[in-house]
C-alpha positions as CSV (number, residue, x, y, z in Angstrom):
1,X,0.0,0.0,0.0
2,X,1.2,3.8,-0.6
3,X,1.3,5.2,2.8
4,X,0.2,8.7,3.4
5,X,-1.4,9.1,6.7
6,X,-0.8,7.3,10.1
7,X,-3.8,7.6,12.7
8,X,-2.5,6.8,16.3
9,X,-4.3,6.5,19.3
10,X,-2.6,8.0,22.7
11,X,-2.6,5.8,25.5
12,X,-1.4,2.5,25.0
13,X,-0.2,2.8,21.8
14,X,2.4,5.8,21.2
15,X,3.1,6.8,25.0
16,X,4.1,4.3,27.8
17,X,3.0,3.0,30.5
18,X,4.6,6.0,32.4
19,X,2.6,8.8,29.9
20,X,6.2,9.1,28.1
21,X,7.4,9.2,24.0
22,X,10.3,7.3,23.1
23,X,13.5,8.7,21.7
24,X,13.0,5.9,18.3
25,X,8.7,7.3,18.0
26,X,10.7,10.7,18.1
27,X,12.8,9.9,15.3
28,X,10.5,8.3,13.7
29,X,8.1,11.4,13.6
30,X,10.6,13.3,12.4
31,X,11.0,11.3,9.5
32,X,7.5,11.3,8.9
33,X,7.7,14.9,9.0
34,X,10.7,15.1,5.9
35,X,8.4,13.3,4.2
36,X,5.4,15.1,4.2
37,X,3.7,12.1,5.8
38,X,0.9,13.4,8.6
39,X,1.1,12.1,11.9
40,X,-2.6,12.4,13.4
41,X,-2.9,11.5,17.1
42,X,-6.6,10.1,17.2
43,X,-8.2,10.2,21.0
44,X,-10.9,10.6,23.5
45,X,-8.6,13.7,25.2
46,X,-9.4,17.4,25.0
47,X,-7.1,19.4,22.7
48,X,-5.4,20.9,25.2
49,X,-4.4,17.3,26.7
50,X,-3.0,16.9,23.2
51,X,-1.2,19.4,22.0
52,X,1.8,18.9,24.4
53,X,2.7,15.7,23.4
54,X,2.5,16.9,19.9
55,X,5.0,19.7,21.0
56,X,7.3,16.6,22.2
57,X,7.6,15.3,19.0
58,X,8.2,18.4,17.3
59,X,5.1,18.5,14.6
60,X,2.4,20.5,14.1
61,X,-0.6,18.5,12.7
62,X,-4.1,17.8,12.6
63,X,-6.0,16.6,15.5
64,X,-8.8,14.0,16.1
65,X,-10.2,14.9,19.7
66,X,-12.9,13.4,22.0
67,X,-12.9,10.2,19.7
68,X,-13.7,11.9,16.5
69,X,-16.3,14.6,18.6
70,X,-13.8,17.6,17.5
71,X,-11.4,17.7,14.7
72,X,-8.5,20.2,14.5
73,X,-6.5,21.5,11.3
74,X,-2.8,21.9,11.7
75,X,-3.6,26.0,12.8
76,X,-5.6,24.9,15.6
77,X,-8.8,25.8,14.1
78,X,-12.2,23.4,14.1
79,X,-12.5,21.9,11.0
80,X,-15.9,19.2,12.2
81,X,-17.5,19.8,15.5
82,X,-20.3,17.2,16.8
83,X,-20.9,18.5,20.6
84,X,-23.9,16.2,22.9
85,X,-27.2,18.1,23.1
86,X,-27.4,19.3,27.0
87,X,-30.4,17.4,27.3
88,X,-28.7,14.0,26.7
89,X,-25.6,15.1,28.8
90,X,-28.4,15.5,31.5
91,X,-29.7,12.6,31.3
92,X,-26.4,10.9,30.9
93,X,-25.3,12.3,34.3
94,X,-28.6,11.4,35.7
95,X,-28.5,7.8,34.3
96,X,-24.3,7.4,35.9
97,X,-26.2,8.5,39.5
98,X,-28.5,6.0,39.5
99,X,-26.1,3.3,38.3
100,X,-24.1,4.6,41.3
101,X,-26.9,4.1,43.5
102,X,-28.3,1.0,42.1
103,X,-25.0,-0.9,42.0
104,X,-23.2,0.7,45.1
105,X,-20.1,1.5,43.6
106,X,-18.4,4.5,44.0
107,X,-18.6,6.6,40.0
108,X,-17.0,9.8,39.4
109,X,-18.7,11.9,37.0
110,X,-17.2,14.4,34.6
111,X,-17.8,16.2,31.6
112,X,-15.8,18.1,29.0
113,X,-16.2,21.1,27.0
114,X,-13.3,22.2,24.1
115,X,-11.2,23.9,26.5
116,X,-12.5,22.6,30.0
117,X,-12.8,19.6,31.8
118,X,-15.3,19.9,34.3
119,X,-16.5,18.4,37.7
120,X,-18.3,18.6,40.6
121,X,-16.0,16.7,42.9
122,X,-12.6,17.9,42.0
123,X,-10.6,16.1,45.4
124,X,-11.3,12.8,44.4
125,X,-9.3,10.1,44.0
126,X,-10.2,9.6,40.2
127,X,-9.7,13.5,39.6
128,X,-6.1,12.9,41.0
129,X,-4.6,9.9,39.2
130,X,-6.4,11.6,35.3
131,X,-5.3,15.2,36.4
132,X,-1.6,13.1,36.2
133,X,-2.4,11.4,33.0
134,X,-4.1,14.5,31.4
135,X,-1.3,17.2,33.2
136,X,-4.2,19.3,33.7
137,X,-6.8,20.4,36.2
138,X,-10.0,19.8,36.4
139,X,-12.8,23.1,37.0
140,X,-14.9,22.8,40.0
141,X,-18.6,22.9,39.2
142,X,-22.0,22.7,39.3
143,X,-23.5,20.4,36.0
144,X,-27.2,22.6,36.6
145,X,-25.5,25.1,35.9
146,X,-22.9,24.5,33.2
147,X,-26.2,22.5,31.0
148,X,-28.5,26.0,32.0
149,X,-25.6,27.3,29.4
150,X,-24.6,27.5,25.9
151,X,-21.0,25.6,26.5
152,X,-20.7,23.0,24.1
153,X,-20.1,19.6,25.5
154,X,-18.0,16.7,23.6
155,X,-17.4,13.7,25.8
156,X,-19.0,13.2,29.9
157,X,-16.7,10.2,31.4
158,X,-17.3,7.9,34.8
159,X,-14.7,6.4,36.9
160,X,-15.2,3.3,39.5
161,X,-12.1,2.0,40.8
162,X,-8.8,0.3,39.4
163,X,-10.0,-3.0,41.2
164,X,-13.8,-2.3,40.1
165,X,-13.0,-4.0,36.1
166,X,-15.8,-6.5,36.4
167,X,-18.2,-3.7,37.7
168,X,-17.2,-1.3,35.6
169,X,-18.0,-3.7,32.4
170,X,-21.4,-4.4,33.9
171,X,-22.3,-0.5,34.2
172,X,-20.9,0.0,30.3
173,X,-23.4,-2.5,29.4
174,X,-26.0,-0.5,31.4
175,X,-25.2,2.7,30.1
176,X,-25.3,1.4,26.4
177,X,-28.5,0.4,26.7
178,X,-30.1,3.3,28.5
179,X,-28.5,5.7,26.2
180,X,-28.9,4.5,22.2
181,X,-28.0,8.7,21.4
182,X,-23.8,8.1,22.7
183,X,-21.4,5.9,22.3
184,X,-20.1,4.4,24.9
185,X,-16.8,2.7,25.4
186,X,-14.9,1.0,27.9
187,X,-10.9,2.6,27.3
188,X,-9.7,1.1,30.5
189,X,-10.8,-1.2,33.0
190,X,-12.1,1.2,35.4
191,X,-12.8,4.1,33.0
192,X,-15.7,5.0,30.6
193,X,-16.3,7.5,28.1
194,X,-19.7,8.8,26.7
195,X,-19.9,10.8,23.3
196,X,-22.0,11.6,20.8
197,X,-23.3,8.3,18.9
198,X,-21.5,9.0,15.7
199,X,-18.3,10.5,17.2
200,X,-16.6,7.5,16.9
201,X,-12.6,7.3,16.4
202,X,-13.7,5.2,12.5
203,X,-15.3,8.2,11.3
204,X,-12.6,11.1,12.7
205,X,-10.4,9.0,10.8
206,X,-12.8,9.2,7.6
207,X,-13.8,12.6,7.8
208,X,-10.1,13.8,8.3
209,X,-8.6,11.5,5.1
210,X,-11.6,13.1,3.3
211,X,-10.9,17.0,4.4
212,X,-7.0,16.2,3.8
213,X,-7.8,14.8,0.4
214,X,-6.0,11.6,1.2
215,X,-7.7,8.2,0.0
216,X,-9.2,6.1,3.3
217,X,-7.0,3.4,1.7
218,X,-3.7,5.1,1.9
219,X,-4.1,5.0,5.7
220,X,-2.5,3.5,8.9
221,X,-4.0,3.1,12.3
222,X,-2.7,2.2,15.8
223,X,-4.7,1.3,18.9
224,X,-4.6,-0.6,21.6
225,X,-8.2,-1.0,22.9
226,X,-11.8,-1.6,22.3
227,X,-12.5,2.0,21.8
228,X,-10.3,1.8,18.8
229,X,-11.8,-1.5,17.3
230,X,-13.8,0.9,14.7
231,X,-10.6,3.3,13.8
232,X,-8.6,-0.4,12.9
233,X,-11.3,-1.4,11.0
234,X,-11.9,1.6,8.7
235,X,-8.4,2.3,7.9
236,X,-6.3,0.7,4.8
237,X,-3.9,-1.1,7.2
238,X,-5.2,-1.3,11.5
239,X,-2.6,-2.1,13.6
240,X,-2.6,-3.4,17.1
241,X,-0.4,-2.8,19.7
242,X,0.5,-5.9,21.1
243,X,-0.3,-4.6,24.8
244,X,-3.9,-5.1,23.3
245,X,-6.3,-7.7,24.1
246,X,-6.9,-10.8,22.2
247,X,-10.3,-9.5,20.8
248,X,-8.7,-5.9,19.4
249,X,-6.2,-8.5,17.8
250,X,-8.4,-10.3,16.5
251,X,-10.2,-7.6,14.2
252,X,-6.8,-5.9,13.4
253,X,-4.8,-6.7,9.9
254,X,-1.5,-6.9,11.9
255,X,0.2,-6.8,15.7
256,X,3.0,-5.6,16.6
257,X,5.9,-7.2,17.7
258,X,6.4,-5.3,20.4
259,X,4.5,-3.1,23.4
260,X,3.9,0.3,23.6
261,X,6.4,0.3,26.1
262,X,8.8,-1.6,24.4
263,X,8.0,1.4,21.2
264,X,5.9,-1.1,19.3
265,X,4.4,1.4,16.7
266,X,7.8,3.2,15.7
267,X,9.6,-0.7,15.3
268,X,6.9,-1.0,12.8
269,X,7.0,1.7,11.1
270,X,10.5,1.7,10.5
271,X,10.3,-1.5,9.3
272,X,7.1,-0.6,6.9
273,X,9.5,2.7,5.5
């Protein structure tokens, strides 16, 4: 195939375990780069949670945020924007509470506009650890009163507990089914995220080969987990990490050979160039 776009998903796939980029994915980008090849990070983060890693490697490019909710051109500006009605993000919220209350496990709620991730319980234990993964800080407030507004939301998200995977698979299945209007998906084992049913990672990674004017076929994709399963599937070549599980293997054209620790996707790129 004639390469000219590589889609990669964020955690999992091109940082480590420790939220870090390699020195080979930094050469690697950088060769991308001299050859006029974009490098489009593809994930369920805000902008703002993306934009310094893409300082670390040195590009400026394109951006698929909030799983294909928000796309950004290389300038920064919004290119395809598909925020939740408030209504739904209300009855979202409402529908986590009662899942909370029903299955008696603690959930942290959030929900996330462009430039603000929001909460109303900014001291707890889930707000710390993402807060470290995101290397940003969450805004204290009141959902009433953010949905009484005009602030567009693009993803809500619920946290149980690192222990919790079982439970936390059980209230994915419940959230699914009580709300057919988002999409819902499972990116860790104690951590969900809710957006808008067709912002999905598959079509960011359509709409932005069709804004770039770059064949669907010419494309590359790397993930690492169930929410990516879609992104794989609709590019010319999906790749999974081989950190994945056996059923994101399964769908993928090809694994590789090493983790994302181990700098999996840049060993296979190299290789590929």
């Amino acid at each position: 195939m004639s390469t000219k776009i590589i889609f990669t998903d964020l955690d999992g796939t091109l940082l480590d375990h420790h939220q870090q980029i390699g020195p080979k994915t930094k050469a690697l980008v950088a060769e991308l780069k001299r050859r006029g090849i974009p490098f489009v990070p593809v994930s369920a983060r805000m902008p703002g949670a993306i934009i310094p890693l893409m300082q670390q490697l040195g590009v400026t490019t394109p951006m698929v945020c909030f799983n294909g909710g928000l796309l950004k051109n290389e300038a920064g500006a919004t290119i395809a924007s598909t925020p939740i009605p408030h209504e739904i993000v209300a009855r979202a919220l409402a529908t986590i509470e009662k899942a909370h209350q029903d299955m008696n496990i603690p959930i942290a709620r959030n929900i996330y506009s462009e430039t603000k991730w929001m909460t109303e319980h900014p001291e707890s234990e889930q707000a710390k650890h993402e807060s470290e993964v995101l290397l940003t800080q969450p805004t204290k407030v009141c959902y009433d009163t953010v949905l009484e507004g005009d602030t567009p939301i693009y993803k809500l998200s619920c946290c149980t507990h690192f222990e919790l995977k079982e439970e936390t698979r059980e209230l994915e299945r419940r959230l699914s089914e009580a709300l057919p209007e988002l999409a819902v998906h499972c990116s860790a084992g104690w951590y969900i995220e809710l957006s808008a049913a067709t912002s999905t990672k598959g079509n960011g990674l359509r709409s932005m080969c069709k804004l770039l004017g770059i064949p669907v076929e010419d494309s590359i994709a790397f993930g690492d987990n169930f929410n990516d399963i879609d992104m794989l599937q609709a590019a010319g070549l999906g790749v999974c990490m081989a950190n994945g599980p056996a059923q994101v293997k399964a769908i993928a054209d090809d694994v590789t050979e090493k983790t994302n620790d181990e700098e999996g996707l840049a060993e296979y790129l190299w290789k590929l160039l």
